[in-house]
Backbone as numpy.savetxt, mean C-alpha at the origin, in Angstrom:
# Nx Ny Nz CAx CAy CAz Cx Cy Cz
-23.13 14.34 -6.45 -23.89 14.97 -7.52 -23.16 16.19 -8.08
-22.37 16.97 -6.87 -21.79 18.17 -7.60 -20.71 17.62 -8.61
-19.78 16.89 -8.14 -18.85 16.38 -9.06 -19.06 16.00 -10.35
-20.59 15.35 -10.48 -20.99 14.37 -11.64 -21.69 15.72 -12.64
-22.29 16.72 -11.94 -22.44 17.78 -12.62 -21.61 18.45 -13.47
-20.16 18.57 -12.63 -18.84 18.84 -13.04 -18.45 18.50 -14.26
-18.64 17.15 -14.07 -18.26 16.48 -15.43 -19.21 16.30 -16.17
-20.68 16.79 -16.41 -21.36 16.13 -17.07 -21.82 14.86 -16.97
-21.51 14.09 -16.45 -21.93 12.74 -16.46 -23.20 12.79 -15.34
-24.07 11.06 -15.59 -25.07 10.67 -14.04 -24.29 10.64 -12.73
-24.83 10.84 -11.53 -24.72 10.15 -10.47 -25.45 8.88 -10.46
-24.98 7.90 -9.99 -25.74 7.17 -10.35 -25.12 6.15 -8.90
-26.61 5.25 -8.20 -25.98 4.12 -7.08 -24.85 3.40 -7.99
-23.99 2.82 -6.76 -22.72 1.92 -7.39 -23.21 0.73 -8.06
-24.74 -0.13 -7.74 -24.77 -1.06 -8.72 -25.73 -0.81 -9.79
-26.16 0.56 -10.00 -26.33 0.90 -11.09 -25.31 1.23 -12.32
-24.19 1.50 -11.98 -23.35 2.27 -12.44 -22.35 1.40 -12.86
-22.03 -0.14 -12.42 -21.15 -0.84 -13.07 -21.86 -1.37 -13.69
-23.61 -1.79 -13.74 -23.86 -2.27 -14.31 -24.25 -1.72 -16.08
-23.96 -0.48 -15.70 -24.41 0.96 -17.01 -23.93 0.03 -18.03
-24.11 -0.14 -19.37 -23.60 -0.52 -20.49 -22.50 0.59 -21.04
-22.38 1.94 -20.38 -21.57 2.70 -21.28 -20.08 2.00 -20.54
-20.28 1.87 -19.33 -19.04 1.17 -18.16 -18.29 0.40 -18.88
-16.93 0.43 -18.97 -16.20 -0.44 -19.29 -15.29 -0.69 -18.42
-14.71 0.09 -17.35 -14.10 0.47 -16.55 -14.54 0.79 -14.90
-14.34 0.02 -14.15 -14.58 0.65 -12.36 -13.79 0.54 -12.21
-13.84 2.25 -10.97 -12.89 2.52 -10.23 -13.24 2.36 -8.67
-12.59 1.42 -7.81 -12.90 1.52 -6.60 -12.07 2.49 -5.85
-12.79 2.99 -4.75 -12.14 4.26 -4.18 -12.85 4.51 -3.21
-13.16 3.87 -2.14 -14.42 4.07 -1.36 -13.83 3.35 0.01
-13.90 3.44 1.38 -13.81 2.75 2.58 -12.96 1.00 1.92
-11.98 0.96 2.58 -11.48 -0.64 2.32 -12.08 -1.38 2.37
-12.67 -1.72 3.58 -13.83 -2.85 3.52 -14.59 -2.91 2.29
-14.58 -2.22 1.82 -16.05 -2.54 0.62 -15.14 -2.59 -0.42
-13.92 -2.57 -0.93 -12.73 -2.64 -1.92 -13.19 -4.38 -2.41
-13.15 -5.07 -1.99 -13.16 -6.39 -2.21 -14.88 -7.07 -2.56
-15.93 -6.43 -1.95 -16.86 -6.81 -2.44 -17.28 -6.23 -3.86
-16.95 -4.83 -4.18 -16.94 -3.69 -4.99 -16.21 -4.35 -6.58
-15.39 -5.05 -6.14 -14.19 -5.23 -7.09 -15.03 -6.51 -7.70
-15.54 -7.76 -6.58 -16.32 -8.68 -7.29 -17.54 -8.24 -8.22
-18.18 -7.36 -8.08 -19.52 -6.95 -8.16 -19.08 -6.79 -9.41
-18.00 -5.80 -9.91 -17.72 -5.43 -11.43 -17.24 -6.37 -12.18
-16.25 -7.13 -11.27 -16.35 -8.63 -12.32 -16.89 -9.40 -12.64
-17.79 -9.79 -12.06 -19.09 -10.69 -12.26 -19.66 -9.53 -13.83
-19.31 -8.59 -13.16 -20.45 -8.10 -14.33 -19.64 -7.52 -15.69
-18.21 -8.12 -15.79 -18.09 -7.97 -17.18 -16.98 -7.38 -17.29
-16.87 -5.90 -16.33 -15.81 -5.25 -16.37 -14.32 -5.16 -15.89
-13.52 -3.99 -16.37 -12.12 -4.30 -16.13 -12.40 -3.05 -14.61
-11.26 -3.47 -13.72 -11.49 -2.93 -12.38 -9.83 -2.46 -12.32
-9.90 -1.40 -11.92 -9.10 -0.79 -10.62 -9.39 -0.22 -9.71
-8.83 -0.64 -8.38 -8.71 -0.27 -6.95 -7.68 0.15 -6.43
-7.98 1.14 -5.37 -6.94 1.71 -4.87 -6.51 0.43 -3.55
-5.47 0.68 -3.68 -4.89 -0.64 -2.42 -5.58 -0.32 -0.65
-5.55 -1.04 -0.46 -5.77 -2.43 -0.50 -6.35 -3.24 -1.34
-6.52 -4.35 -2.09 -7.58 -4.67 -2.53 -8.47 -5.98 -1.77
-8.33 -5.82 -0.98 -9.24 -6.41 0.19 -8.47 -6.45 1.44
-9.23 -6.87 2.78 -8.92 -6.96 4.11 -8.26 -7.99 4.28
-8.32 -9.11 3.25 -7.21 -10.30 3.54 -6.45 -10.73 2.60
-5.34 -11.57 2.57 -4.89 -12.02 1.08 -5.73 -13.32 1.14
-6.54 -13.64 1.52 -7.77 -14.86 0.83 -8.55 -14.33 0.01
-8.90 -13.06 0.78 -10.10 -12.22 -0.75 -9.34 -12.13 -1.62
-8.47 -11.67 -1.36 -7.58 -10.53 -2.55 -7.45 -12.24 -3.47
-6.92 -12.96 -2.92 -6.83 -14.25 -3.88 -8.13 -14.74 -4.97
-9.59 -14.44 -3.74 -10.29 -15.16 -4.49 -10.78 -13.93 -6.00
-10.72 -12.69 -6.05 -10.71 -12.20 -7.05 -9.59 -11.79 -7.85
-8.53 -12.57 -7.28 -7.24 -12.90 -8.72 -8.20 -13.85 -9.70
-8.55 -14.53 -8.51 -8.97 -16.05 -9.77 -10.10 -15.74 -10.18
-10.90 -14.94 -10.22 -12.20 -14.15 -10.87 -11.77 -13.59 -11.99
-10.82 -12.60 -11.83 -11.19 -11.58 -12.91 -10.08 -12.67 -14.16
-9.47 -13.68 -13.61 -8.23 -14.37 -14.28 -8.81 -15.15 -15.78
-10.46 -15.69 -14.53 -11.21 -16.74 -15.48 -11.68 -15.77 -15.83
-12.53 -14.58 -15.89 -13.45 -13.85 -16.49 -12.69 -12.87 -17.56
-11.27 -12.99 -17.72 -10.22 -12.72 -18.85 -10.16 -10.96 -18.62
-10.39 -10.32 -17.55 -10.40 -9.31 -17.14 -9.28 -8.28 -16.15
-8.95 -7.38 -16.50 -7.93 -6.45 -15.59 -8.48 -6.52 -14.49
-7.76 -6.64 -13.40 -7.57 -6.34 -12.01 -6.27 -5.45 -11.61
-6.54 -4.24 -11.21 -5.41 -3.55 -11.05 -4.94 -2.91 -9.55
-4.63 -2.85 -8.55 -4.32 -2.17 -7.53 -4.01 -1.20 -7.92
-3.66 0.04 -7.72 -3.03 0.89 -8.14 -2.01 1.06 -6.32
-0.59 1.36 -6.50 0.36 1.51 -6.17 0.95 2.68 -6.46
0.44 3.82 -6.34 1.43 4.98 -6.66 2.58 5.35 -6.08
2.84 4.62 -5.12 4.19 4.86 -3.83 5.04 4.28 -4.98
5.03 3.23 -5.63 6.43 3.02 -6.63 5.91 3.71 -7.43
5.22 4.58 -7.87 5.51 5.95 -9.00 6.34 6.70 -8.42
6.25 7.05 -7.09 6.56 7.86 -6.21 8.07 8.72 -6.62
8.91 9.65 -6.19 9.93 9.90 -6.67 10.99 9.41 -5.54
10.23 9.38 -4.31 11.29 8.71 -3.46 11.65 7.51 -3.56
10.73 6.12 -4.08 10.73 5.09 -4.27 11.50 4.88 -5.53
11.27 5.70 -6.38 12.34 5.82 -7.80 13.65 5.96 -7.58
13.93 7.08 -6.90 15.41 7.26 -6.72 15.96 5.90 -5.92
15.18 5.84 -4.53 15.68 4.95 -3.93 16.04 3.54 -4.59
15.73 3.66 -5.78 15.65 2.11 -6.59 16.52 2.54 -7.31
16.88 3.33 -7.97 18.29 4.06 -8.67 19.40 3.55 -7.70
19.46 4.58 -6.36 20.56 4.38 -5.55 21.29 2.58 -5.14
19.93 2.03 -5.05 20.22 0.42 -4.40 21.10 0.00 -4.74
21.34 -0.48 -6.07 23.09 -1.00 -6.49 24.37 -0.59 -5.88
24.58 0.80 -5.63 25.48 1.43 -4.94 25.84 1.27 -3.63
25.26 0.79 -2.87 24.91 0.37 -1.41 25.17 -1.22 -1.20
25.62 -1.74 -2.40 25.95 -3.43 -2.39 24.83 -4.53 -1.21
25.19 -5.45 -0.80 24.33 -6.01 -0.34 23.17 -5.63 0.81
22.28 -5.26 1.03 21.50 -4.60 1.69 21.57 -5.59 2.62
21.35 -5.26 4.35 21.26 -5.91 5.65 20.62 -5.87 6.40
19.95 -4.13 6.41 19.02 -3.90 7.60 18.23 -2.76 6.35
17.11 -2.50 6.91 16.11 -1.56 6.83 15.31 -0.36 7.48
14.80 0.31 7.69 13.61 1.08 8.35 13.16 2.24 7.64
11.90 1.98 8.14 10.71 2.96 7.68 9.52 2.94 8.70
10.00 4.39 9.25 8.64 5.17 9.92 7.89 6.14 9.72
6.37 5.88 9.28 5.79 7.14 9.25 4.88 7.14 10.32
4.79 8.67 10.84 4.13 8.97 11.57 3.28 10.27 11.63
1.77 10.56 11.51 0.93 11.58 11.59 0.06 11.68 12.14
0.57 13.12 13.01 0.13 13.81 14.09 -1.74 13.82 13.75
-2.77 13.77 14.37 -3.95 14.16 13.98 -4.37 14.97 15.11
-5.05 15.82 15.28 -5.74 16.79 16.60 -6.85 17.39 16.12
-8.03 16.76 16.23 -8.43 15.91 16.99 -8.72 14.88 15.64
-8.63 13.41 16.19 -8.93 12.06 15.05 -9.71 12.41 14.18
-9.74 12.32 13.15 -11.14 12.86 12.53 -12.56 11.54 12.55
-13.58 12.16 12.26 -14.83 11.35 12.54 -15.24 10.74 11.41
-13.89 9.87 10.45 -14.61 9.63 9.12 -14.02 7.59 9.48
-14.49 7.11 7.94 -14.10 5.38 8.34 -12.76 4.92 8.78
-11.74 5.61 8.42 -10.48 5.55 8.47 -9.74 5.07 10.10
-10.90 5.12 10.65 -10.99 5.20 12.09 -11.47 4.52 12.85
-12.17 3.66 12.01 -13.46 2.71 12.24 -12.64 1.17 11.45
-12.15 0.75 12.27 -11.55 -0.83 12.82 -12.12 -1.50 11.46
-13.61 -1.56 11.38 -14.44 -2.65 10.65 -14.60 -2.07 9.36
-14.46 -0.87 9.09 -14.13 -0.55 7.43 -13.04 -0.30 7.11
-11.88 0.45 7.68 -10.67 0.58 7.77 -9.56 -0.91 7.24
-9.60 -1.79 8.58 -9.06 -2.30 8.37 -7.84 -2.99 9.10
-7.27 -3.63 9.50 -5.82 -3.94 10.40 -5.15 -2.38 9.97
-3.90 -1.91 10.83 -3.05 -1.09 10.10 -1.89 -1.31 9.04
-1.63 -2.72 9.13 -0.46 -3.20 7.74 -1.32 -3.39 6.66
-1.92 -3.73 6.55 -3.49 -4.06 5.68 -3.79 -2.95 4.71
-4.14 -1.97 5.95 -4.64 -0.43 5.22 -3.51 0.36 4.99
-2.45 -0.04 5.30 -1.36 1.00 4.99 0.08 0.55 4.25
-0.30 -0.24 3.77 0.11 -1.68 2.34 0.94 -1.12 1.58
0.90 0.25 1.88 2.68 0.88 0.20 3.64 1.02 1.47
3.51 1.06 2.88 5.25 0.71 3.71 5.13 -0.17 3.45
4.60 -1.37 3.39 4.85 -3.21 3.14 5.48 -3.28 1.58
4.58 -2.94 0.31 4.63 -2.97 -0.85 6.25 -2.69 -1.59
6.85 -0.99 -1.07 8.21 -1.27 -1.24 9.18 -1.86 -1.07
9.31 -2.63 0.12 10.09 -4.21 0.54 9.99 -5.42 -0.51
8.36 -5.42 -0.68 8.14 -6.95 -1.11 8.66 -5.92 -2.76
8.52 -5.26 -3.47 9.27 -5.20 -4.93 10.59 -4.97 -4.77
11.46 -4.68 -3.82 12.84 -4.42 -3.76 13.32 -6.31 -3.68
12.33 -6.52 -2.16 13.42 -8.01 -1.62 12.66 -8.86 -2.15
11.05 -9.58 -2.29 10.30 -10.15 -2.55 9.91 -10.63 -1.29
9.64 -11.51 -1.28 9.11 -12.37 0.59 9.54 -12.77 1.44
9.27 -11.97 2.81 10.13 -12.18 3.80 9.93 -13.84 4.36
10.86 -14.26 5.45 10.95 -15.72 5.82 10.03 -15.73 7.13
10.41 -14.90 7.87 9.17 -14.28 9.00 8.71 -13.00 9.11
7.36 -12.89 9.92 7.10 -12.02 10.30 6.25 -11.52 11.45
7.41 -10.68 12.10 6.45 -10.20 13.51 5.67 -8.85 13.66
4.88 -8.91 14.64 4.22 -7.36 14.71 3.74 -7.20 15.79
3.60 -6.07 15.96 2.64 -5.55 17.28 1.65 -4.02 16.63
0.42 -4.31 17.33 -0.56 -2.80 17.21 -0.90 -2.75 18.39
-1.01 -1.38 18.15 -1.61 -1.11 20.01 -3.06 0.35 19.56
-4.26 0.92 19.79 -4.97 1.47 19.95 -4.94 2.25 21.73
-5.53 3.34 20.66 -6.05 4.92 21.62 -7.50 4.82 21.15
-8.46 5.05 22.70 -9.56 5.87 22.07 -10.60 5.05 23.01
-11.72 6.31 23.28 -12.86 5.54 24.70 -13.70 4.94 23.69
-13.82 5.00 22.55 -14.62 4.30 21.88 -14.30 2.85 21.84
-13.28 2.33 21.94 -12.18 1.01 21.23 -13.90 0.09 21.98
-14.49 -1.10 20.86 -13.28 -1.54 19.40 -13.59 -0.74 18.21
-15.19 -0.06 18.66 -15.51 0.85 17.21 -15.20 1.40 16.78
-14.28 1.95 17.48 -13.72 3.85 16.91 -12.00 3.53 17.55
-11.08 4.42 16.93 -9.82 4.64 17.63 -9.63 5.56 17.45
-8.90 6.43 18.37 -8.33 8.22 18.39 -6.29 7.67 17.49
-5.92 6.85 17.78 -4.55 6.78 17.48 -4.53 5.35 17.28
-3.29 4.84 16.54 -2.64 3.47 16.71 -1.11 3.76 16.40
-0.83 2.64 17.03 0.74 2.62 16.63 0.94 1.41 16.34
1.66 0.62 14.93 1.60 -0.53 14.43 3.22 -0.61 14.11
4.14 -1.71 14.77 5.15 -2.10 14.41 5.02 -3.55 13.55
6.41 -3.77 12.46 6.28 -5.14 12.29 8.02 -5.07 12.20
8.56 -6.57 12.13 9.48 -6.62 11.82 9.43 -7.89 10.71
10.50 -7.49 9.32 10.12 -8.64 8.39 11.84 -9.42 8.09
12.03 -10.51 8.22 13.23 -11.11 8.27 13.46 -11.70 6.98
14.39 -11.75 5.94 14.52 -12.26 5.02 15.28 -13.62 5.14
15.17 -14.29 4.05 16.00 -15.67 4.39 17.67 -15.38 4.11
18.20 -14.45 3.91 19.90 -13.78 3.61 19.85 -13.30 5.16
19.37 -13.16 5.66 19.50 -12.13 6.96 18.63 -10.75 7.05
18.76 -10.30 6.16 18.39 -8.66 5.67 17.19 -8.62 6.94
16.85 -7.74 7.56 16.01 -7.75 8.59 15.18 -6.00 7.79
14.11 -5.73 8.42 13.53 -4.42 7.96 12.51 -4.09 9.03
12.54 -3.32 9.74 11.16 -2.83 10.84 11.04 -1.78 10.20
9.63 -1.85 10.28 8.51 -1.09 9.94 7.92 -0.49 11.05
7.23 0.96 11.47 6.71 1.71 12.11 5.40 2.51 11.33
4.40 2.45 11.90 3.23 3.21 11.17 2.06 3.49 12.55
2.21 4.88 12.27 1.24 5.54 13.75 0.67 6.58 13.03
-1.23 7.07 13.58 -1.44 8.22 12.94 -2.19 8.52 14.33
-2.91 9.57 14.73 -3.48 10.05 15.54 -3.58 11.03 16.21
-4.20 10.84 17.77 -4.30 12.17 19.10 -2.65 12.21 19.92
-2.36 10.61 19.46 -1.08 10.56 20.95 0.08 10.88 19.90
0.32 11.33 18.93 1.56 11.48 18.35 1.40 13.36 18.46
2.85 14.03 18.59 3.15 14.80 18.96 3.80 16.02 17.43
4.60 14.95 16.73 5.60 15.33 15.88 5.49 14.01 14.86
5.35 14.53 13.42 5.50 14.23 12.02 6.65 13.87 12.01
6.91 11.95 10.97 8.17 11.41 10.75 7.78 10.87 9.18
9.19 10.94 8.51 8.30 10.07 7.47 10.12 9.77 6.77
10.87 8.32 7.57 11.89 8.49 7.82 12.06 6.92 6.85
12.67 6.93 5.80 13.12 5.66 5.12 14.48 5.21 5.02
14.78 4.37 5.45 16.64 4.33 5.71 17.26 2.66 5.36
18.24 2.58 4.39 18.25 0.88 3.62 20.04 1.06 4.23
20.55 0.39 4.60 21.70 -0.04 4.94 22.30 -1.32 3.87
23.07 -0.98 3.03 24.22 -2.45 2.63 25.75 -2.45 3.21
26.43 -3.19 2.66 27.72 -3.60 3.15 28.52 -2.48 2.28
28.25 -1.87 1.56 28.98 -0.31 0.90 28.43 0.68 0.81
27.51 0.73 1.33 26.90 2.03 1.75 25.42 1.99 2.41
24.90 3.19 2.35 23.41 3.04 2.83 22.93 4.76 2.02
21.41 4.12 2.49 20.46 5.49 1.65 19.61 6.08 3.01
19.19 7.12 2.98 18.45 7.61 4.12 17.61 9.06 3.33
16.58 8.84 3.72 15.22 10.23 3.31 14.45 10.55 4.49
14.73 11.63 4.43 13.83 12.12 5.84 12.74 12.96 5.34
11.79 12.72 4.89 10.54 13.44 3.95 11.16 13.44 2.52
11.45 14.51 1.88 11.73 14.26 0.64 12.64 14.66 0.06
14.21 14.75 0.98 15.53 14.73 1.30 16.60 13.36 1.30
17.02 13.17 0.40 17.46 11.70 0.38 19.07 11.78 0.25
19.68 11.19 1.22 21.15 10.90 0.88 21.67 9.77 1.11
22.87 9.47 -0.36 23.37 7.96 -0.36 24.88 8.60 -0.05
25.24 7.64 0.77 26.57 7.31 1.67 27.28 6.00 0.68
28.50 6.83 0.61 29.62 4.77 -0.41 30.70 5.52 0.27
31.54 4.60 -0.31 32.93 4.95 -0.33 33.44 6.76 -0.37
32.49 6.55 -1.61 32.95 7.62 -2.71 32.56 9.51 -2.44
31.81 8.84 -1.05 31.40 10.20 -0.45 29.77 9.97 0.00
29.29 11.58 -0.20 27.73 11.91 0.39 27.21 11.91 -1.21
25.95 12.26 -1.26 25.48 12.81 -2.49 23.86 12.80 -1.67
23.43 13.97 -1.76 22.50 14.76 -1.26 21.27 15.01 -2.48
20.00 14.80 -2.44 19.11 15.82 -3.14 17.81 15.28 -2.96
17.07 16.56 -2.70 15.65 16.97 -2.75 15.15 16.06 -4.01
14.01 15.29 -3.70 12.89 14.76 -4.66 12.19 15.35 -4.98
11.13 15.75 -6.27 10.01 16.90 -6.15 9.31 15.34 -5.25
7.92 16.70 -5.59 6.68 16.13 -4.71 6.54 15.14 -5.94
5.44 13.97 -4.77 4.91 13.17 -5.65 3.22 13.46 -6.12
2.98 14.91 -6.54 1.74 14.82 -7.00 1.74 14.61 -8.50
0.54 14.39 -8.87 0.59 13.53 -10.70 0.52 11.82 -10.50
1.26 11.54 -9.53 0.96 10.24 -9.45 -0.25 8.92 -10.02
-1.22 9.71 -8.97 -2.50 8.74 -9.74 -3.33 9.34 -11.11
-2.52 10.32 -11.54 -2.53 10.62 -12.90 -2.00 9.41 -13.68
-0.74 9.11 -13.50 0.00 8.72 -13.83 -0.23 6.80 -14.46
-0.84 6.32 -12.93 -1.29 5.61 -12.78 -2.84 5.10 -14.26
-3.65 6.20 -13.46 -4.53 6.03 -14.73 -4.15 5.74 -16.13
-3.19 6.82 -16.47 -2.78 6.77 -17.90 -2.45 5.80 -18.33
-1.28 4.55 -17.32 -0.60 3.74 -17.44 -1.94 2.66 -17.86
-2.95 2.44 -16.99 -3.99 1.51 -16.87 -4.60 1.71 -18.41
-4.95 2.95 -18.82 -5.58 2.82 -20.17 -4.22 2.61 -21.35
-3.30 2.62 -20.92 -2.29 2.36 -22.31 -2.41 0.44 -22.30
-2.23 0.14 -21.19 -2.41 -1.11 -20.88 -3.75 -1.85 -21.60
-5.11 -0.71 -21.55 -6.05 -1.26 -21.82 -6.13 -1.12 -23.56
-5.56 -0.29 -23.97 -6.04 0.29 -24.93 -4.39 0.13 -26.27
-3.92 -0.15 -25.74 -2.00 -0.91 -26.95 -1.40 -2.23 -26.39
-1.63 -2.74 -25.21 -1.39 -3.46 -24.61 0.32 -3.36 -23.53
0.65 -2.13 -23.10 1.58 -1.67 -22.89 1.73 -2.19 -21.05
2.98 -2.64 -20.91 2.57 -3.33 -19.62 2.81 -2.48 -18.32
1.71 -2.90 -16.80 1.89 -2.26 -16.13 2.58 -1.87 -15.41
3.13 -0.70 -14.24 4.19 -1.16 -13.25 4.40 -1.33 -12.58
3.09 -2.69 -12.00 2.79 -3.03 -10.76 1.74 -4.34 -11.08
2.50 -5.31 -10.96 1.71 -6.76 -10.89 0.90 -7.15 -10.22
-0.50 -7.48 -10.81 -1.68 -8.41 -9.18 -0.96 -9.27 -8.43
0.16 -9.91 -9.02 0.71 -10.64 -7.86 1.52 -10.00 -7.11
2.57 -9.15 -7.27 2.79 -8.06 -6.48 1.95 -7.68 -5.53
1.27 -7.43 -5.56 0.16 -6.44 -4.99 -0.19 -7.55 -3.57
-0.78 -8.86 -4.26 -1.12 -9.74 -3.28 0.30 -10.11 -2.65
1.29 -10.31 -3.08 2.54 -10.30 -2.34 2.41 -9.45 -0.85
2.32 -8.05 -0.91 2.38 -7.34 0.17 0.88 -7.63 0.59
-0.07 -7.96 0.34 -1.26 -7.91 1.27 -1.04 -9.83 1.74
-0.10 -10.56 1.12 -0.10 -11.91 2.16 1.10 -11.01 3.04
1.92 -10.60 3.30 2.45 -10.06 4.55 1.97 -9.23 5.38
0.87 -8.36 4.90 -0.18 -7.54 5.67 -1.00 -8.54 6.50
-1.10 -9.41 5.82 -1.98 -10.68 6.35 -1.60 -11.04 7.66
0.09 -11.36 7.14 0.24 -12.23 8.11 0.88 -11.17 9.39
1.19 -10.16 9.24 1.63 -9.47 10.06 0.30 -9.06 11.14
-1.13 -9.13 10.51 -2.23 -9.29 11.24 -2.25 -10.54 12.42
-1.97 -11.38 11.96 -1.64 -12.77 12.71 -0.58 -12.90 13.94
0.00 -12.29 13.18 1.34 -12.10 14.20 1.27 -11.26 15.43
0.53 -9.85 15.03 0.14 -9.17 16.40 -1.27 -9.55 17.06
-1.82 -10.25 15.93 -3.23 -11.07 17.26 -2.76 -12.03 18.22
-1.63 -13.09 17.66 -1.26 -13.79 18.69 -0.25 -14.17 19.54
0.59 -12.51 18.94 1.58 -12.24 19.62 3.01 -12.93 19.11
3.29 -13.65 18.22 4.21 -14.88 17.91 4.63 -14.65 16.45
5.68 -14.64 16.24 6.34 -14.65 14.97 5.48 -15.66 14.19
5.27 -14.89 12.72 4.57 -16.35 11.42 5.55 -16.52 10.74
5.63 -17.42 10.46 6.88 -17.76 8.79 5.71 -17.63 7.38
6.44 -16.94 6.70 6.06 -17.23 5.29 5.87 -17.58 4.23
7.82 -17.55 4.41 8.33 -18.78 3.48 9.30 -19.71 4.09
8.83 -20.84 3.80 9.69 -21.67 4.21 11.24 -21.52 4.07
């Protein structure tokens, strides 16, 4: 209510509010779990939708409202601000320079003391951790496109487990059909000690490495060193992009199929640490 005061506008329940006639536009932004029912609700009812990623807990949902909003001639948008990002920019600058890419990694990791007591934490709105944490997956699948396998492991902290978790730590590893291999690391919680947030691409002439928002590319030709700003403005950015899109027809920079790209490897990387066993993806 304070916010809506802010702006002048109603508060209003969520299925009052897509259903408003002034609505032309929902924004989902609320617990993951409800991303995918949220997102149907506005298409059924007419409107153009963006969600913040995930856009559902599986790539079956996420599929079945591609083909919703597809027939109902309507935007569906994830929003992806990690490729707005400035690290993801440069790093997409640098790639050519680094010739054939081979190996990968990216770990983030954040410290929490004590977990906090909100959904983020809570398994059944949250989400798997590749699932809910879909922009380390997302920059792979727009650099390489789809890996050939994929493995994983999660592990949970916490006397609550399965309702609640104090920590997780979620590995995957994604294999391309060239070789190119990429592990992934993603931990937040009580049991982490020390903050990482470490992205590192290896090719056959060089490699790139960022350790927060410090990035250096290695060639032949030497070092070359520099600081990224921050990435705030982002989902500014984002928005703006969505209404130029809506409003000149100017295109976005981040595809629904994209999007479902990294949530079928979130998927399957779910699969992979339930039953312990490498999945293939693509044949």
């Amino acid at each position: 209510q304070a916010l809506a005061d802010t702006l002048g506008a109603p508060a209003l329940p969520k299925s009052e509010a897509i259903a408003h006639p002034a609505v032309g536009l929902v924004v989902v932004a609320n617990a993951n779990a409800e991303h995918g029912s949220a997102a149907q609700e506005a298409l059924l009812a007419g409107k153009n939708v963006v969600v913040e990623y995930p856009l559902a807990l599986s790539w079956a949902e996420g599929q079945e409202l591609a083909r919703l909003a597809a027939a109902k001639g309507l935007l569906l948008h994830v929003e992806h601000i990690e490729l707005l990002g400035p690290i993801h920019q440069t790093a997409t600058a640098w790639l050519p320079a680094i010739g054939r890419p081979f190996a990968a990694r990216y770990r983030t990791i954040a410290p929490q003391h004590p977990a906090l007591d909100k959904w983020s934490y809570y398994p059944e709105r949250w989400g798997t951790p590749w699932v809910a944490a879909l922009s380390r997956i997302s920059r792979f699948t727009r650099w390489f496109g789809l890996p050939h396998t994929v493995a994983a492991t999660v592990r949970y902290w916490g006397e609550a487990l399965p309702d609640r978790f104090t920590s997780c730590l979620a590995t995957a590893q994604l294999v391309y059909p060239d070789g190119l291999t990429v592990d992934l690391t993603y931990g937040k919680g009580e049991v982490f000690w020390r903050s990482e947030r470490t992205l590192e691409l290896w090719g056959e002439e060089g490699a790139i490495a960022f350790q927060d928002e410090t990035g250096t590319r290695s060639t032949a030709q030497g070092e070359h060193t520099e600081t990224v700003p921050s990435p705030r403005g982002s989902f500014a950015k984002d928005f703006h992009a969505v209404l130029d899109f809506l409003t000149e027809g100017t295109p976005l920079y981040v595809s629904l199929t994209e999007s479902l790209d990294a949530l079928a490897v979130a998927s399957t990387a779910e699969t992979a640490a339930r039953t312990g066993q490498a999945q293939t993806l693509v044949p």
